[in-house]
BATILUM-833229 format. One record per residue (C-alpha): z, y, x. Coordinates in steps of 0.001 Angstrom, whole numbers, plus 500000, padded with zeros to 6 digits. Layout:
REM residues N
ZYX/...
REM end
This chain:
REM residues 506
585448675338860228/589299674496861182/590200671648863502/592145668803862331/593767665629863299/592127662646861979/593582658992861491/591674657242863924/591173655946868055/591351660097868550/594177660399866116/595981663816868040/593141664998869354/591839668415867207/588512668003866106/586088670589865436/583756670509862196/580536672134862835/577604672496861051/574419671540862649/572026674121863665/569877672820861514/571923673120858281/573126676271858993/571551678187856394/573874681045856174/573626681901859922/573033685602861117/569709686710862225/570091687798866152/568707691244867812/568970693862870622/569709697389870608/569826697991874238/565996696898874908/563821698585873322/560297697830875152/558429695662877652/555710696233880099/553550694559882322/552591696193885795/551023695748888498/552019696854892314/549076697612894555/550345696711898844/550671699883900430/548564698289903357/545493697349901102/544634694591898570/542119692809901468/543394691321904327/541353690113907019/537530689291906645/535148686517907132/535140687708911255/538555689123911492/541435686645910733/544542687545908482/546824685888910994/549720687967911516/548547690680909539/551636692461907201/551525693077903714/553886695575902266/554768696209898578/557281699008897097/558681698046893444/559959701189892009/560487702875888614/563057705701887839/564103704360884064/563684700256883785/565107696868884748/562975694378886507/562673690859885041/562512688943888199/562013685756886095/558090687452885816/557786688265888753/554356686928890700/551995687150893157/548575686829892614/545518686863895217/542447685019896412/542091683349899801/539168682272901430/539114680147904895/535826679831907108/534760677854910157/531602678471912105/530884674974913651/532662673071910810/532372674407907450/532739671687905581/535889670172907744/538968672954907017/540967673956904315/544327676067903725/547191673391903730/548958672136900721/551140675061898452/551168678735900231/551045678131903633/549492681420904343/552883683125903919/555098682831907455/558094685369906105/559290687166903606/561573690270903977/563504691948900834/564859695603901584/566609697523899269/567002701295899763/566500700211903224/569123697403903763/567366694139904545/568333691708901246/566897688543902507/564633687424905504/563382683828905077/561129682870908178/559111679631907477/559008680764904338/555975678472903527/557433674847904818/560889676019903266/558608676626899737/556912673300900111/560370671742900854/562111673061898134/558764672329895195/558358668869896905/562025667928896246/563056669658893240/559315670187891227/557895667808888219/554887665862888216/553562668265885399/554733671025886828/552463670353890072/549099668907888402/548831672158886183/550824675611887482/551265673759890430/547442673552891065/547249677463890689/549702677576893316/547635675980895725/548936672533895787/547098670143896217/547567667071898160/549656665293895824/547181666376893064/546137663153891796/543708664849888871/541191662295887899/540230663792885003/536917665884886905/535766662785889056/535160663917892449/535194667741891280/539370667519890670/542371669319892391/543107666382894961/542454663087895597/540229662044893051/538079659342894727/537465656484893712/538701652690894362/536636651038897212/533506648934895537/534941645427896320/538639645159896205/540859643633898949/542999645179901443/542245648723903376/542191647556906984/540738650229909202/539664653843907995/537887656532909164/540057659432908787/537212662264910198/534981661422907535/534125663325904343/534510661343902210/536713659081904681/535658655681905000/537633652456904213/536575648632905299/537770646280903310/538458643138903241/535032640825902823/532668643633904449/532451645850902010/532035649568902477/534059651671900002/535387655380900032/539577655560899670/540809654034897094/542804656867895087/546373656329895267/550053657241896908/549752660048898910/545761660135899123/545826663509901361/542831662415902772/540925661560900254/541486665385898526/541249667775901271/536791667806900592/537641669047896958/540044671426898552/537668672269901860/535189672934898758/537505675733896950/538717676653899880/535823677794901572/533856679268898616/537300680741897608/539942680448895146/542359682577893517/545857681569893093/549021682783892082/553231681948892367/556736683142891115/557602685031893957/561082683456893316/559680680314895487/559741682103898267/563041684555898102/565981683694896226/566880686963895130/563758686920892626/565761684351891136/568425686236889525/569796685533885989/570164689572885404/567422692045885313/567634694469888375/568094698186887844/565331699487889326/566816703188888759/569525702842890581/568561700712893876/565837703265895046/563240701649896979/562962697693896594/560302696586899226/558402693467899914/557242692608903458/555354689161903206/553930687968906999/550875686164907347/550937682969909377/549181681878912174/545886679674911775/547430676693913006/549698676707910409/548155678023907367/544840675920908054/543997672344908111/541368671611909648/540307667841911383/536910668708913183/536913671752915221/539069674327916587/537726677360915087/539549678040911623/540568681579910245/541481683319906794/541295686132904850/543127687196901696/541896689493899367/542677690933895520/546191690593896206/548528692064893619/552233692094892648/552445691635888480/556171691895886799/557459693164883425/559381696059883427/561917696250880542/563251699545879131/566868700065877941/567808702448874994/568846705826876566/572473705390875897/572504702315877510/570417703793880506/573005706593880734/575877703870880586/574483701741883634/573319705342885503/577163706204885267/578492702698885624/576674702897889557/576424706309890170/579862707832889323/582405707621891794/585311706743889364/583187703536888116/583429700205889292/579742699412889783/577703696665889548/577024693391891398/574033691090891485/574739688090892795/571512686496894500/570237683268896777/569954684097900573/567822681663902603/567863681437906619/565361678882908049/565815677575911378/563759675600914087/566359673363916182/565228672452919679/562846669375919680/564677665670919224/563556663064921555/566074660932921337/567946657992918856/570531659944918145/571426664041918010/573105666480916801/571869669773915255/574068672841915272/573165675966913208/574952678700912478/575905681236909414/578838683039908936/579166682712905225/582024681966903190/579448680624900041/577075678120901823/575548676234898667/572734673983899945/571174672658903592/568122671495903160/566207669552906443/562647668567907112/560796667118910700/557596668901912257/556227667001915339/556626668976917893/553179669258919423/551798669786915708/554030673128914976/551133675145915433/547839672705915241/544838673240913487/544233669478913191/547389668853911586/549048669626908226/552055671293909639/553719672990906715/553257670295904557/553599666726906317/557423665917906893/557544662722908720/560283660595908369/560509659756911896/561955656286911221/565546658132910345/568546655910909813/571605658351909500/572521661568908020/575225663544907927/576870666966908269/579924668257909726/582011671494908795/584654671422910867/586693668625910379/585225667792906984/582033665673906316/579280665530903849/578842663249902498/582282661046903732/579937657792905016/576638659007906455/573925658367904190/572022655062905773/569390654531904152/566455656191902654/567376655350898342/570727656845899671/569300659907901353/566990660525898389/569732660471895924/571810662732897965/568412665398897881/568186664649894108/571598665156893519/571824668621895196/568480669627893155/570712669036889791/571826665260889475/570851661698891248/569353661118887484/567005663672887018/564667662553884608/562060666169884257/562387667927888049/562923665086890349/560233666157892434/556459664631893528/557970662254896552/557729658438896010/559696655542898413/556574655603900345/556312659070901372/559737659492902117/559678656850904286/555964657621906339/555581659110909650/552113660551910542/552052661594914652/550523664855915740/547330662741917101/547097661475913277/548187657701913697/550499656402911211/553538654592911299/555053652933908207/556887649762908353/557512649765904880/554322649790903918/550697647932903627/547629649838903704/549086652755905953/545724654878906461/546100655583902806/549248657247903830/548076659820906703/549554662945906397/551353662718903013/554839662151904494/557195664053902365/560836663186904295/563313665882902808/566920665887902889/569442668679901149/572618668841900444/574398670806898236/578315672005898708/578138673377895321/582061672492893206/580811672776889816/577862671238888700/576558669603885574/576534672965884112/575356676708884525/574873677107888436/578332680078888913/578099682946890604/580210682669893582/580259678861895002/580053676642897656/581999676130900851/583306679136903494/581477678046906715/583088680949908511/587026679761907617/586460676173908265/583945675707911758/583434679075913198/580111679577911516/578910675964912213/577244673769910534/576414670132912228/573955667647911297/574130664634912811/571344661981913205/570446658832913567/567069656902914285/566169653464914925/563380654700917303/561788657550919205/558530658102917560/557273661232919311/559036664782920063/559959666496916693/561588669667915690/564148669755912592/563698672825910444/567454673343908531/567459676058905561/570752677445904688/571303678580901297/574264680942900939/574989683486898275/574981686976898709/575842690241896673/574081693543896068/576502696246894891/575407699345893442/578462701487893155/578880705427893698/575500705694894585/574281703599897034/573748699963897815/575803697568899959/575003694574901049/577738691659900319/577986688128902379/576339686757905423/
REM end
């Protein structure tokens, strides 16, 4: 309907009339032309669907896929990965488990017609990361569980048969003062004498890892958007299989120490079998299939570009001090997000600890980052409600109300050591906090938001700090040696133009 000026507060402001969706009776009925069909495969690894056995470990091991088809468009938005793992310990059976989300995955590689598209190593503590921060609490108790998380599974709904920790309260109540961690269940005194099992609760790791020991060992399938792991399976468009030749995944098993979890013996290996690619292939009408073939292969046209999320992960060198700096590096004129976790040093690769999961806190005061002579934000963040809100507010807004992740005040503020004591000032109780640390910081340099994420975005690292970017820290004290792992998120561009593929952006 036409706009008009109305005598009121917004007198000379046009107004629009609309009818509500609702009431729009005379609205046209919606179709496609262009797609005419959808299918479901499935992609078979050229290496073999088993890896590793119940002698030989998959550790290491790689697992190739090749996604090709000469006529349709892939729907990353479908795309998954589905398998069944199965760990095993000799001496300890009932005392390991896989740690919490996918942690059997080390690295992914993306190659396209033989260009390498993206390469994110510690791929499975950038995953947990990114679902701990950003994730809802429905999200995680139900596809989440499939996914193989776990720890902050608080499913009471099967009594001690549920995804996590689904003990219950101790028999007499009163505080927790000492607990035996080793046990299965773990053991809790309480106040008065009496002898309970942990009470089910924030961040009850403990208490879950026997139902997950129980799957874990006997075997469970699971299944992921492959999108959590690569950004460029988390395109808006549907890729053109036709004209990008060959895409290939390369997925890198992880070492035991950091897939596994296991707190009584040293012994721990994996195997992964059953594993599949799934997608839906969608078919264009012919004339728009000989459009798009002409549109990238003719020499005259201008092509096409897919604009995707590139993820580099890297390990600083270890902290021991109250204050440092962290320099990384990425010569990208479109950095988008940092994101930052801890790993205790001596725990990077341990069997007895939870290493691609548990992000201590590490008793941080101060955060901020440096790109060139700007900083983000302008006055560190200095405190933790501050440096949550800056991690919710690069995951959409500070007032997220559906995906503002699984991490409460306490677990962004615990610390659990490599030798599994716990340190939480903030906090009464503390056993009941082992290993459920969930500190996670990001940052996003994005200039629009509140809207449609755009295409091209973000700051040019390259123009303003010689491929720098600094993080600099503050902490009130030296727990123990820790490493920072830093993921930059920068957007890159596959063109398909005259025939081949190019590879846009750092």
């Amino acid at each position: 309907m036409a706009s008009s000026a109305v005598a009121s507060l917004y007198a000379g402001l046009p107004i629009d009339h609309v009818v509500p969706e609702a009431g729009d009776l005379a609205k046209s009925l919606t179709a496609s032309d262009i797609l005419v069909g959808r299918r479901t495969v499935r992609f078979q690894p050229q290496t073999g669907t088993q890896v590793g056995s119940s002698t030989v470990s998959a550790a290491g091991s790689i697992v190739q896929f090749v996604l090709a088809d000469s006529t349709s468009l892939l729907d990353t938005n479908t795309l998954r990965i589905t398998y069944a793992k199965k760990c095993v310990s000799t001496t300890n059976p009932t005392a390991v488990s896989f740690d919490d989300g996918a942690p059997e995955w080390r690295r992914i590689q993306v190659s396209c017609n033989g260009q390498l598209v993206d390469d994110v190593d510690n791929a499975h503590r950038n995953m947990n990361a990114m679902v701990y921060a950003s994730a809802n609490k429905n999200w995680m108790e139900t596809s989440g569980s499939f996914a193989g998380y776990w720890a902050l599974n608080p499913d009471t709904s099967f009594a001690v048969s549920g995804v996590g920790n689904t003990y219950s309260a101790p028999v007499t109540g009163g505080a927790i003062t000492v607990v035996n961690n080793t046990a299965t269940p773990p053991i809790a005194t309480v106040t008065g004498g009496s002898i309970g099992v942990f009470a089910t609760g924030l961040g009850d790791v403990i208490a879950g890892r026997a139902n997950a020991n129980a799957r874990h060992v006997a075997g469970q399938d699971v299944g992921f958007a492959l999108g959590l792991m690569s950004g460029f399976f988390r395109q808006k468009q549907y890729i053109p299989l036709f004209a990008m030749g060959e895409l290939v995944v390369s997925l890198t098993c992880a070492a035991n120490g950091e897939a596994l979890w296991q707190w009584t013996g040293t012994d721990g290996t994996y195997s992964i079998s059953d594993l599949y690619i799934e997608c839906d292939l969608v078919q264009p009408h012919h004339d728009y299939l000989s459009m798009m073939t002409a549109l990238t292969q003719n020499p005259s046209e201008p092509g096409l570009s897919l604009a995707y999320e590139s993820t580099i992960v890297s390990q600083g060198t270890a902290i021991t001090a109250t204050n440092a700096s962290i320099i990384v590096s990425r010569a990208s004129n479109n950095l988008r997000k940092v994101v930052f976790t801890h790993t205790p040093t001596a725990a990077l690769s341990a069997l007895a600890y939870p290493n691609t999961s548990c992000f201590p806190n590490e008793n941080i005061t101060s955060v901020q980052i440096r790109i060139g002579s700007l900083y983000y934000p302008s006055q560190p963040s200095s405190s933790s409600a501050r440096m949550w809100l800056q991690t919710q507010s690069a995951f959409g807004n500070p007032e997220n109300l559906t995906d503002s992740g699984v991490v409460n005040w306490y677990l962004y503020n615990n610390s659990t050591k490599s030798d599994g004591t716990i340190t939480n000032a903030k906090a009464l109780n503390v056993q009941q906090l082992a290993n459920a640390d969930k500190f996670i910081y990001a940052m996003s340099f994005d200039n629009f938001r509140s809207g449609e994420p755009l295409d091209i975005d973000g700051v040019s690292v390259l123009g303003q700090a010689g491929s720098q970017v600094v993080l600099q820290l503050g902490y009130a004290s030296n727990i123990e040696s820790f490493t920072p792992n830093v993921a930059l998120v920068c957007s890159r561009y596959v063109v398909l133009k005259n025939g081949g593929v190019s590879i846009l952006g750092a």
